[in-house]
N, C-alpha and C positions, 0 to 999 in steps of 0.2 A: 283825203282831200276835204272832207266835210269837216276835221277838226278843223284844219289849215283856215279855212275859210272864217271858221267861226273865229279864230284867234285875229285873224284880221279885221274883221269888223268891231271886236272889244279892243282893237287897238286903235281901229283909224277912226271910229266916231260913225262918219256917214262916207259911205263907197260906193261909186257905180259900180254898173254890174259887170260894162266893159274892161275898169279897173283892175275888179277881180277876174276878169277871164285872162287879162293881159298877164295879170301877176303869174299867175296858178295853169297858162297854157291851156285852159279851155275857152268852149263858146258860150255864149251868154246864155243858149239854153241850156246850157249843163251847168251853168252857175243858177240857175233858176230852181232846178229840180234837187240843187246840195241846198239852198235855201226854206224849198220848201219842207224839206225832208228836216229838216231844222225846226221847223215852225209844227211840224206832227210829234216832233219831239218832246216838245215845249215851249222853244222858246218863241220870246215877243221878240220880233223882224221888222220895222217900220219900212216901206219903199215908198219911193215916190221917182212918177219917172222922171224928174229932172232933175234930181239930188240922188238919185241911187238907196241902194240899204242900209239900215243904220240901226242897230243892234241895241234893243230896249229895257230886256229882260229876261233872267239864267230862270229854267225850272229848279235849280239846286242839283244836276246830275252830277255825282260821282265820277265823272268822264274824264280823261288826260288831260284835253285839251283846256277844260277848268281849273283842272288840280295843279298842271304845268304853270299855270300864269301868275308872276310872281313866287313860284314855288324857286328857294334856290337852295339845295345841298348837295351834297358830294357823296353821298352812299344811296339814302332811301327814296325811292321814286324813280330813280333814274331811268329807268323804263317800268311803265304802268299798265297793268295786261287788265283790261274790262269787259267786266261779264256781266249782260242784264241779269241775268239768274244762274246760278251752280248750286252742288249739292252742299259743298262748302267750298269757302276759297282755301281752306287748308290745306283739302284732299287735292282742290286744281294746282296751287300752290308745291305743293310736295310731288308733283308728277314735272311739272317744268323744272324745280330741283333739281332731280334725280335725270334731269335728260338735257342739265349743264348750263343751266340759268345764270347768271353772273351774280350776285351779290347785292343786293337793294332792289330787285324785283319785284314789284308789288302788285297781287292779283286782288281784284277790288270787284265788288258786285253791289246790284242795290237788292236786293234778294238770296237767301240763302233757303233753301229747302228742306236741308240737314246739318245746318248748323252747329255747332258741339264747343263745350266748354270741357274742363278738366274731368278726367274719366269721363269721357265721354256722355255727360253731361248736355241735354236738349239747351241751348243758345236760341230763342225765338227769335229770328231775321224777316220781321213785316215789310214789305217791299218801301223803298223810298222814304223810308223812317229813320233808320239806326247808318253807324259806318258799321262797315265788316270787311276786313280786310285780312290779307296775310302775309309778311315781307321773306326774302328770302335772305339769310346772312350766312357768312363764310369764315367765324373767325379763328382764329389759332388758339382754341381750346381745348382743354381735357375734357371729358362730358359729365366727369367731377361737379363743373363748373358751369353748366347749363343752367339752373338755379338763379344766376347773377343775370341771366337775359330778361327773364319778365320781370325782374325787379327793375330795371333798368325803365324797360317797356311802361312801368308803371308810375314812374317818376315824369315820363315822357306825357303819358295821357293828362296824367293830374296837370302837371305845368299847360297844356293843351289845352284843357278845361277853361284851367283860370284867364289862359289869355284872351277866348271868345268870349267867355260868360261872366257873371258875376259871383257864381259859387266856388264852394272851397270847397276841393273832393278832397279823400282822405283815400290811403292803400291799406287795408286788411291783409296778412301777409299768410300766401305769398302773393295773389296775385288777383282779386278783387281791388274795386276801384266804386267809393260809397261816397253819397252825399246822404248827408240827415242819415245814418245808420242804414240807407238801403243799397243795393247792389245798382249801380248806372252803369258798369263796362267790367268788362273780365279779359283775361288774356292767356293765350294758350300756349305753348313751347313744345313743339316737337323737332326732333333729331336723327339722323342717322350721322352714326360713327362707329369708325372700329373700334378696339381696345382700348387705346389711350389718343385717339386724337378724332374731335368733329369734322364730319366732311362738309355739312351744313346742318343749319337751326331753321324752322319755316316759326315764325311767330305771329300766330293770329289776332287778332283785337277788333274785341266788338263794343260799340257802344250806343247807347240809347239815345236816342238824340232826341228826335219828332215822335217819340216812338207813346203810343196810346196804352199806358200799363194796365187800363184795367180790363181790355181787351185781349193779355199774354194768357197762356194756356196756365191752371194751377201744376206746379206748387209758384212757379214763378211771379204771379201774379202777384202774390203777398209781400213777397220780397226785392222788388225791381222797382225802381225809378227811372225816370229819364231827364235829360237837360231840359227839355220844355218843361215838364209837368215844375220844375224846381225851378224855374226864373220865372214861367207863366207868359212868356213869349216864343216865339220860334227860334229855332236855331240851325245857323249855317251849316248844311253838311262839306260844304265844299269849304269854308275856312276852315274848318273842327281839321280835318285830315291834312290841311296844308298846313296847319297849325304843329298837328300831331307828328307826321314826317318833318318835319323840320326840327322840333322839341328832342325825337327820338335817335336822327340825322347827328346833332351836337353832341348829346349823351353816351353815343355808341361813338362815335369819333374819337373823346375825350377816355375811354373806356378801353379801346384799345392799345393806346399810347401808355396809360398809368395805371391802368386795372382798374378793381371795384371797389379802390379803399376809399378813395374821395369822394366818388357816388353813394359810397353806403353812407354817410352823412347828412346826403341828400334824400335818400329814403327814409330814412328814420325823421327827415323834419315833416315829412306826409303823414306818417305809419299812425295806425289809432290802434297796431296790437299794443305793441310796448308797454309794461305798467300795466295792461289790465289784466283779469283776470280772465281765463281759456276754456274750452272745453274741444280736446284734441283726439279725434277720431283715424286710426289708421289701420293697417292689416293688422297688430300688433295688440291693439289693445283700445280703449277708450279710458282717457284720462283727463283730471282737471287740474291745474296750475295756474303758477302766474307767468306771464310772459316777461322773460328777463331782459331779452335783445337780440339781436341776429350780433352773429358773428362773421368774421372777415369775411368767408366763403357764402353768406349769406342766408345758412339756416336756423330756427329759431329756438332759442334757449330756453326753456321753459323748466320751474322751479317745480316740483308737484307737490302735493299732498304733504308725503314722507318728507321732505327737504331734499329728495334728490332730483339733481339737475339732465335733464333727457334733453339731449338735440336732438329737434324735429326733422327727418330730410323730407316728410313728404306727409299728406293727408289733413283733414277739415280740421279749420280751424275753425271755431264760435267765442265769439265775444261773449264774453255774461256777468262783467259788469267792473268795474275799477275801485280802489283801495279808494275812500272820502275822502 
């Protein structure tokens, strides 16, 4: 009821309070206490009692009834599950999954406590700073093929970026997301599937928005950016994710209709591996090459030392430095 209300007042300008009881079946003192319960929240609420309320100013929550307004796709967001705080939205995310979530599911918090990047990996989630999200998808994949989702994912952020802010992030592959060579967003893929076919993908993404870097915990501290510290203004969390669901909404749309051959095109015009030189860390070994190209299926070609050619499926990638 309290979203309801709130989307009606960012729609109609100035509402009495009778209005909204009449709209929405309540009394006016119960339109009074979803108002004020608004106003503890954050937002600026003008009243006046012969003109009613009239809605002044969002604190930036991550909340449905925010992220819904003007949001319009047909996969992601389509129901948005919000948590002030969870341990991740991955772990909340993979439990609603697994107990039959429909497809574009999006569990969203402005706080995470146990946040995690790849190998599980510390993601610092400062409250009301960063987006941290997790969506839920269902496509008709081999798990061959899981590889092609955070690339996709990461075509979505970058495009996302560019359209709020004025920088230009670039994708470190497979699945960092850098302005000015530092790390602003990452994105995580997890799966359950049988032998050959996914039952669902839960795809995390977190990104640095408002986020104060030199307050992150070390090692991250050195290597983290964020969209404010890089424009030197603030920045919308709530367009950044209507932004980003919608960027991600087309991509995955377009992606399951034709595959990942015409998006891999689109990655590689982001990508800052390609052309440089690597330093590749995996169960396997530690090695250094040049990076050649991802191929079809979307892992990366790397030249080494010897002249031979190693597809990567998986493990760190470091940049350390490109041919003059």
């Amino acid at each position: 009821m309290r979203d309801s209300i709130l989307r009606a007042l960012q729609e109609q300008g100035r509402v009495s309070g009778e209005q909204l009881g009449q709209r929405f079946h309540i009394s006016r003192t119960a339109v009074w206490k979803h108002i004020n319960e608004l106003r503890r929240t954050g937002y600026e609420i003008d009243s006046s009692p012969r003109t009613g309320y009239s809605f002044v100013k969002s604190p930036d929550l991550v909340i449905p009834a925010e992220i819904a307004l003007g949001l319009h796709t047909s996969i992601m967001g389509r129901r948005i599950l919000y948590r002030e705080e969870v341990a991740s939205t991955q772990d909340e995310a993979g439990e609603v999954a697994r107990k039959g979530a429909e497809e574009g599911v999006v569990v969203i918090s402005e706080r995470q406590t146990k946040g995690r990047g790849r190998k599980g990996r510390l993601w610092a989630s400062p409250p009301r700073e960063g987006v941290y999200f997790s969506a839920i998808l269902r496509p008709n994949l081999r798990p061959t093929q899981i590889i092609q989702i955070p690339l996709i994912a990461g075509v979505a952020v970058c495009k996302a970026i560019r359209k709020v802010t004025p920088l230009e992030p670039r994708i470190k592959w497979p699945n960092d997301i850098t302005v000015g060579g530092k790390k602003v967003a990452g994105i995580l893929a997890e799966m359950s599937c049988d032998i050959d076919r996914v039952d669902h993908i839960v795809v995390g993404i977190g990104v640095n928005v408002n986020t104060q870097c030199s307050l992150l915990p070390e090692p991250t501290r050195g290597i983290a950016t964020s969209l404010a510290e890089r424009c030197g203004e603030y920045v919308s969390r709530v367009r950044l994710v209507q932004s980003l669901l919608a960027e991600f909404d087309a991509l995955y749309t377009t992606f399951l209709v034709t595959g990942f051959a015409t998006l891999r095109e689109e990655w590689k015009a982001l990508d800052s591996t390609v052309g440089s030189w690597v330093k590749v860390s995996d169960a396997e070994e530690e090695m250094k090459g040049k990076a050649l190209d991802i191929d079809g299926e979307g892992f990366l070609l790397v030249r080494k030392e010897n002249g031979d050619v190693k597809r990567i499926i998986s493990g760190d990638v470091s940049l350390i430095g490109r041919d003059n």
